[in-house]
MIDO-186985 format. One line per field, with one value per atom (N, C-alpha, C, O): chain; atom name; z, x, y. Coordinates in steps of 0.02 Angstrom, whole numbers. Layout:
MIDO-186985
mol = [A, ...]
atom = [CA, ...]
up = [Z, ...]
east = [X, ...]
north = [Y, ...]
end
This chain:
MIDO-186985
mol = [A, A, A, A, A, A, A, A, A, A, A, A, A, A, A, A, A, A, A, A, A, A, A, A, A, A, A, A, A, A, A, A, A, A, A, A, A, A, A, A, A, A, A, A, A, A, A, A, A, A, A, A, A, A, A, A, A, A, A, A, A, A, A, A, A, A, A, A, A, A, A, A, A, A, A, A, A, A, A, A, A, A, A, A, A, A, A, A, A, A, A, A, A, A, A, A, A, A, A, A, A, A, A, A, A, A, A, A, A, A, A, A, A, A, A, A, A, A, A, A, A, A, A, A, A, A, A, A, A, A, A, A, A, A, A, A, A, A, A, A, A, A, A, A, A, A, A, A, A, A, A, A, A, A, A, A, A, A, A, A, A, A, A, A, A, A, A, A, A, A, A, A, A, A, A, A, A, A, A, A, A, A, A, A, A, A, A, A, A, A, A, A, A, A, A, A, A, A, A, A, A, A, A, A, A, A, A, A, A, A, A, A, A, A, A, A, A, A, A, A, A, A, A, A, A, A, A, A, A, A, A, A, A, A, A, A, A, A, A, A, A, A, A, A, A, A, A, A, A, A, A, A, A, A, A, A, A, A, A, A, A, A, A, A, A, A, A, A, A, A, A, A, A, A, A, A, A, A, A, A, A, A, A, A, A, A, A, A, A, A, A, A, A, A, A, A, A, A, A, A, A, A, A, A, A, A, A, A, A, A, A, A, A, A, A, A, A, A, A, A, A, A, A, A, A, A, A, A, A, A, A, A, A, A, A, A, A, A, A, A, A, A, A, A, A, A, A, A, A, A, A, A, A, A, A, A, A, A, A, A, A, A, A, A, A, A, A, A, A, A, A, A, A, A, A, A, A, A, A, A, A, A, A, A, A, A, A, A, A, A, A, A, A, A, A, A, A, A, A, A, A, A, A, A, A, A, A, A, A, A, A, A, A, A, A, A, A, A, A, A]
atom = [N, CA, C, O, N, CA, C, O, N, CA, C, O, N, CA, C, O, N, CA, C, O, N, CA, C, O, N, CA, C, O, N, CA, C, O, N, CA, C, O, N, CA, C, O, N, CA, C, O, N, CA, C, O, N, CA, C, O, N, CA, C, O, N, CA, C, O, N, CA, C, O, N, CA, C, O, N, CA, C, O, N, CA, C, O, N, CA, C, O, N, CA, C, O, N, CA, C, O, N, CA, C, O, N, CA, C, O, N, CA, C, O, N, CA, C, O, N, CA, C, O, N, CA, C, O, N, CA, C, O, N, CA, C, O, N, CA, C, O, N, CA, C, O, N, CA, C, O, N, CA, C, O, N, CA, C, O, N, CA, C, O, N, CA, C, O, N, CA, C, O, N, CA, C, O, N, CA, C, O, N, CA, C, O, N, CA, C, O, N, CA, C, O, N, CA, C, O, N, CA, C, O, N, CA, C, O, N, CA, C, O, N, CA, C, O, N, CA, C, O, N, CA, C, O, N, CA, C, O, N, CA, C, O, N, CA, C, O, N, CA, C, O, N, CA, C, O, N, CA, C, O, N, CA, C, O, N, CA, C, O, N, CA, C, O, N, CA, C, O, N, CA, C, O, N, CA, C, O, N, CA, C, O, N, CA, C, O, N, CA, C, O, N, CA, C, O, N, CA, C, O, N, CA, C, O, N, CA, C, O, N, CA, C, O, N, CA, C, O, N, CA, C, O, N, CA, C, O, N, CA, C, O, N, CA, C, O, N, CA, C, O, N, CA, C, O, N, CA, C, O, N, CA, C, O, N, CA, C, O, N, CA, C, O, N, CA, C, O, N, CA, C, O, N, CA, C, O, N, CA, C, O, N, CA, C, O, N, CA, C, O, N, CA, C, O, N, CA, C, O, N, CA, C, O, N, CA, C, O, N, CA, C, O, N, CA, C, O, N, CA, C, O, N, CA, C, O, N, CA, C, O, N, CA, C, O, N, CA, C, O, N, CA, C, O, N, CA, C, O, N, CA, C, O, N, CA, C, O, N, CA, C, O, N, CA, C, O, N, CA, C, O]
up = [0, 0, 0, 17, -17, -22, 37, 54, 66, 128, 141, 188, 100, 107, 168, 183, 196, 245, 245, 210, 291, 296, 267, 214, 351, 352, 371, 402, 334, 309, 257, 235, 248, 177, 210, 270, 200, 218, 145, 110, 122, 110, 158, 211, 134, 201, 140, 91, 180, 172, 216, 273, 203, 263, 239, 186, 327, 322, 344, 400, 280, 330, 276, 231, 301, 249, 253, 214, 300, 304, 371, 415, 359, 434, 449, 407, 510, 540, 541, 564, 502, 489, 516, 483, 601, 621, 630, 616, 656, 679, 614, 618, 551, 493, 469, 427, 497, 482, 516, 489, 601, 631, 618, 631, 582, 587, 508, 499, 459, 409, 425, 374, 476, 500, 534, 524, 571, 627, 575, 585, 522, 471, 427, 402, 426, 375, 434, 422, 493, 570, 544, 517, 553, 566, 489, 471, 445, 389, 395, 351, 448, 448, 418, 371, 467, 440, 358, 323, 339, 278, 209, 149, 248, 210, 214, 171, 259, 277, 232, 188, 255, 218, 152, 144, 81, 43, 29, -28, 73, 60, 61, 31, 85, 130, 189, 196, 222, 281, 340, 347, 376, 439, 406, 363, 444, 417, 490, 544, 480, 560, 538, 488, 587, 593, 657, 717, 627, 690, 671, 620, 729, 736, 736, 711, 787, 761, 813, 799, 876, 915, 943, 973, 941, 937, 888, 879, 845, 774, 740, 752, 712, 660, 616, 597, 594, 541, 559, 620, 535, 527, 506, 501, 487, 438, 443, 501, 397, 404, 330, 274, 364, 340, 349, 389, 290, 305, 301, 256, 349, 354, 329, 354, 271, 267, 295, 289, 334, 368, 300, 297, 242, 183, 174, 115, 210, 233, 195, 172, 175, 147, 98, 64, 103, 48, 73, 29, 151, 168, 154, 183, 124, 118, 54, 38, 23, -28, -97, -101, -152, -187, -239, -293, -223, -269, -208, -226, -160, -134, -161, -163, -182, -214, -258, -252, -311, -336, -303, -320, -274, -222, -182, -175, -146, -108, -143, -119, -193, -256, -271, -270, -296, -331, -255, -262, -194, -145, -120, -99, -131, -113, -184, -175, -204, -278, -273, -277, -264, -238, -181, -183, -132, -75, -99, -73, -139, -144, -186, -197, -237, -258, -239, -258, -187, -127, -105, -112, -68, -31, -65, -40, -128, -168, -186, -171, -217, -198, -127, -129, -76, -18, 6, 43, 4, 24, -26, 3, -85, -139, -131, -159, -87, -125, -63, -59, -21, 53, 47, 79, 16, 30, -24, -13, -84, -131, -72, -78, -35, 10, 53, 77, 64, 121, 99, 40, 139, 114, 177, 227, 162, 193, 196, 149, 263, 250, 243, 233, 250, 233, 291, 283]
east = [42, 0, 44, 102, 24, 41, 1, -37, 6, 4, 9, 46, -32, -45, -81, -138, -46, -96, -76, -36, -114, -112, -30, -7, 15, 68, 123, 175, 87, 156, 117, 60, 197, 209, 206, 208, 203, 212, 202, 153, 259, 258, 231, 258, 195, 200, 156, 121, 185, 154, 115, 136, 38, -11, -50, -77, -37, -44, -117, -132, -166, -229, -292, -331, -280, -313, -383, -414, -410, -481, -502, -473, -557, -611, -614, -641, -591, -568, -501, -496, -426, -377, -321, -271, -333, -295, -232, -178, -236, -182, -140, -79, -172, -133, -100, -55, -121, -79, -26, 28, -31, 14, 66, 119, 62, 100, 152, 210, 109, 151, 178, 205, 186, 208, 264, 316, 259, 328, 364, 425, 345, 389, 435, 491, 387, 457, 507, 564, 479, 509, 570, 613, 574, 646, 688, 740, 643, 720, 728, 754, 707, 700, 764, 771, 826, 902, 912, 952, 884, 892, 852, 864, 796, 735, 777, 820, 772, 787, 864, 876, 911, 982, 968, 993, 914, 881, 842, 845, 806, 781, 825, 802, 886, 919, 917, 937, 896, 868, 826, 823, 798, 754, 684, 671, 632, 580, 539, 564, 475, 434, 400, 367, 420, 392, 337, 352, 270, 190, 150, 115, 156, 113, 48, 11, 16, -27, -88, -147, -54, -86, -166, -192, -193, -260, -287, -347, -244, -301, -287, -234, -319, -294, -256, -234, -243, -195, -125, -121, -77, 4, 24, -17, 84, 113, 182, 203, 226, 287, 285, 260, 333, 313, 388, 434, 381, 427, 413, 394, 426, 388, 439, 494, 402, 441, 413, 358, 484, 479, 469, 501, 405, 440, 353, 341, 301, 240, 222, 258, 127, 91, 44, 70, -29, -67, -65, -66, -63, -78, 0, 12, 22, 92, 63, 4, 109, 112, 129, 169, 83, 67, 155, 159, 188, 249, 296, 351, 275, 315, 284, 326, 218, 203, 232, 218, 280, 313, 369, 395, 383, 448, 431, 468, 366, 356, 306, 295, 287, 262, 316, 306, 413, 462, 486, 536, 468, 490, 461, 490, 404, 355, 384, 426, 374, 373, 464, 473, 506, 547, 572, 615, 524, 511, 471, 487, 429, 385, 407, 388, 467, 515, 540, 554, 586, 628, 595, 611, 532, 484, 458, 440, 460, 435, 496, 488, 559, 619, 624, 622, 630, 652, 624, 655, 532, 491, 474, 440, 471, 457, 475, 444, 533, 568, 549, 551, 533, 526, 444, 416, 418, 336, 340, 318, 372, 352, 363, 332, 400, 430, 365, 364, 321, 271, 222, 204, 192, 124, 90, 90, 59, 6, -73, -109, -81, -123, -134, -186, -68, -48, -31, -9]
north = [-60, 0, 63, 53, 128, 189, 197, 152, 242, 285, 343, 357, 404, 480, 499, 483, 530, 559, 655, 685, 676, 771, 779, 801, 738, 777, 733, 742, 666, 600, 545, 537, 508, 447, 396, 407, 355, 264, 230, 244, 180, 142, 53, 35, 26, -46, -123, -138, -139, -229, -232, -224, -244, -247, -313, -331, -351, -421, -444, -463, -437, -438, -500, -484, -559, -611, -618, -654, -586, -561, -601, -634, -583, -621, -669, -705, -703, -759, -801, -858, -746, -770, -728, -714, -701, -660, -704, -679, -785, -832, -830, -832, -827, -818, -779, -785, -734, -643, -645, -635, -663, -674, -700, -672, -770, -822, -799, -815, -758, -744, -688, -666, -645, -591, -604, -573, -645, -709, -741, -745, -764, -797, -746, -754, -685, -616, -582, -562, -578, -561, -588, -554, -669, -719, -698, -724, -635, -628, -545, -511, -524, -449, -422, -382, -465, -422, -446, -416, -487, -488, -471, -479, -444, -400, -340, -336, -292, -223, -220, -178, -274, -286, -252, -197, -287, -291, -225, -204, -191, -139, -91, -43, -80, -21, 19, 77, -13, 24, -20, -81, 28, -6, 9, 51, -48, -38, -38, -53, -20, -5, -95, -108, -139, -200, -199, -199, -199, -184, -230, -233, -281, -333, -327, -368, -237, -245, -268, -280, -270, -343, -318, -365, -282, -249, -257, -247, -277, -282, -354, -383, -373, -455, -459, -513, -407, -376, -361, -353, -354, -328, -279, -234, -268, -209, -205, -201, -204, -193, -142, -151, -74, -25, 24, 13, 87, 122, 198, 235, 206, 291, 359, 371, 404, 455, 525, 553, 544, 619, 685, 738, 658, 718, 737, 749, 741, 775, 734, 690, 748, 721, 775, 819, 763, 789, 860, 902, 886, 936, 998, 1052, 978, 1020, 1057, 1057, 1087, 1132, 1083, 1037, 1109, 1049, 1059, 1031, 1083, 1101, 1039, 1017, 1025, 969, 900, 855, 882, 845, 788, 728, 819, 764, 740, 687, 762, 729, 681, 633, 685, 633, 572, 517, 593, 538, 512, 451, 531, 498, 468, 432, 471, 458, 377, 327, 390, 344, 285, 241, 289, 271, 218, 158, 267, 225, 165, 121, 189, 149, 88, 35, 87, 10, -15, -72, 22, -37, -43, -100, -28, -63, -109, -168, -83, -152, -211, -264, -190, -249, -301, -360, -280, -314, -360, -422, -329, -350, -380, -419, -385, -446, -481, -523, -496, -527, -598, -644, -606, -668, -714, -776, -674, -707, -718, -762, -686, -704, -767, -824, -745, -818, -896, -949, -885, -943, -961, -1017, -927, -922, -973, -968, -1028, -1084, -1076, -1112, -1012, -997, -1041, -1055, -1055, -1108, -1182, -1213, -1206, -1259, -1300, -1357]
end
């Protein structure tokens, strides 16, 4: 997902297989956990890893300090080429580890 808000970005992987599959969210959330140093390795950086535990859902996510919709629309494309770069990072860096995942199984 993209992640606009007033006055921030998020890139994230949000782990949410619907109604009645919170043990599943979990459990594929604990399985990308055990490659974090080698996800993040992969992305460049740290990522916000949130279990979430109030809700059934997950998220491993990377937040940018570069505002959101409520800024001045001449900052706009920066945090569009920003964002934009981030979920190809994220898509790299969890890609190879989710193909590994038998969810359900």
């Amino acid at each position: 997902n993209y992640v606009v808000s007033q006055h921030s970005a998020r890139v994230e992987l949000y782990l949410d297989r619907g109604k009645d599959h919170e043990e599943e969210n979990k459990q594929i959330f604990s399985t990308l956990r055990r490659s974090q140093k080698n996800i993040e390795d992969a992305f460049g950086g740290a990522l916000s890893w949130e279990p979430l535990d109030s809700k059934r859902s997950c998220r491993i996510a990377k937040r940018y300090p570069i505002g959101g919709y409520g800024e001045d629309e001449d900052n706009w494309p920066k945090i569009q080429d920003t964002l934009i770069d981030g979920m190809v990072r994220r898509e790299k860096a969890l890609s190879p580890h989710a193909r590994k995942l038998r969810v359900g199984k």
